[in-house]
C-alpha positions in Angstrom: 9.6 59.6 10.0 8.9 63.1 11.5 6.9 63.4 14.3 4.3 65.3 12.3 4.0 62.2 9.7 3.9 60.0 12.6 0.9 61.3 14.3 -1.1 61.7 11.6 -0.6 58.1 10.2 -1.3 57.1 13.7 -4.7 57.9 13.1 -5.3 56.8 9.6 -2.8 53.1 9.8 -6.2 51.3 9.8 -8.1 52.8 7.4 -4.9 52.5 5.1 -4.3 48.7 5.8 -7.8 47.9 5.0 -7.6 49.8 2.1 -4.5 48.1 0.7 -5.9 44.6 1.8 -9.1 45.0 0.2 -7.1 44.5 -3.3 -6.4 41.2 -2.3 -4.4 39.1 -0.1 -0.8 40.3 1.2 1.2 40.0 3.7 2.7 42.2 6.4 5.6 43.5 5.0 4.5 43.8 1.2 1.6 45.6 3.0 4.2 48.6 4.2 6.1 48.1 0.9 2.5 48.9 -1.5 1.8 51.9 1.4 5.3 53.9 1.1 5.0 52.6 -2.9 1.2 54.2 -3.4 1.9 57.0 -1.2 5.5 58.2 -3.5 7.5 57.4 -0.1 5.4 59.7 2.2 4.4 56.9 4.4 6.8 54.7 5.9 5.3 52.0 8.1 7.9 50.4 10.2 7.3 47.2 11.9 7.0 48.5 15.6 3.6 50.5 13.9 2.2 47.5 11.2 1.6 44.5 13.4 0.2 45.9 16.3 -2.0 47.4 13.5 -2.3 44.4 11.6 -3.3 42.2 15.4 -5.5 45.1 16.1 -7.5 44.4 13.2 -7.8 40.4 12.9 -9.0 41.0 16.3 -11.6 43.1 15.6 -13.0 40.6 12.9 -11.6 42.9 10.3 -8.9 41.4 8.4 -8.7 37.6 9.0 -5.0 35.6 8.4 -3.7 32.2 7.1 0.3 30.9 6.7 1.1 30.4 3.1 4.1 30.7 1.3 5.4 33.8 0.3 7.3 34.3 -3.6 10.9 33.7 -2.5 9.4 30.3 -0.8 9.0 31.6 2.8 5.8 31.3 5.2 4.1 34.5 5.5 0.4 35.5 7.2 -1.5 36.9 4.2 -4.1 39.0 5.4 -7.9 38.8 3.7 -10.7 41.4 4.4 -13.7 40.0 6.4 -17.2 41.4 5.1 -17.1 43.6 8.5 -13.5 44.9 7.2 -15.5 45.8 4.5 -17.8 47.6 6.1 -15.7 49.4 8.4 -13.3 50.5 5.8 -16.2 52.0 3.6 -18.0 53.9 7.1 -14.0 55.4 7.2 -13.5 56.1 4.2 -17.2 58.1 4.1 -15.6 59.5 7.8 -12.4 60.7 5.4 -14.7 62.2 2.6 -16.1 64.0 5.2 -13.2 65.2 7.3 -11.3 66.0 4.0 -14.6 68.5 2.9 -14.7 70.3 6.4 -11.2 71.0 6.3 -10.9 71.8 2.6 -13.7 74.3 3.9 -12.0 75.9 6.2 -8.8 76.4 4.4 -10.8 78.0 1.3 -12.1 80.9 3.5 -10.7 84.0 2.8 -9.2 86.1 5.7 
């Protein structure tokens, strides 16, 4: 990943995790797998990144875990959004709307 990429997904992991939890449960890898899938490969989110991310959040009260059995028969934590996740991931996504506008903004004035 460049550096470039790498800083700016440093600041938008969480909101992106929360994002792809919110369709359901998952677990950590399949998380980076539907990220670099939905994003056409732009994102790649390597381990050393995802589950201090993934910690992060369940700590916060965000996303909350439980063992189960993953499709090729291994244990797995799938990861759930709590009803603060929820909130949280709609006040960043309002944060992103808003971010997006001012920049978009800025790039649309003429010199």
């Amino acid at each position: 990943m460049t550096q470039e990429k790498s800083e700016f997904l440093k600041g938008t992991l969480d909101m992106l995790i929360l994002k792809v939890v919110a369709l359901g449960p998952i677990h950590g890898y399949a998380i980076s797998q539907r990220i670099q899938q939905i994003s056409r490969d732009f994102f790649q989110v390597h381990q050393g990144s995802l589950y201090p991310a993934l910690h992060r959040l369940e700590d916060r009260g965000w996303l909350q875990a439980e063992w189960k059995d993953t499709d090729t028969g291994r244990e797995a934590k799938f990861y759930t959004l709590t009803r603060r996740g929820r909130k949280q991931l709609e006040a960043e996504l309002l944060n992103w709307e808003r971010l997006s506008d001012a920049v978009a903004l800025i790039l649309r004035t003429a010199e």
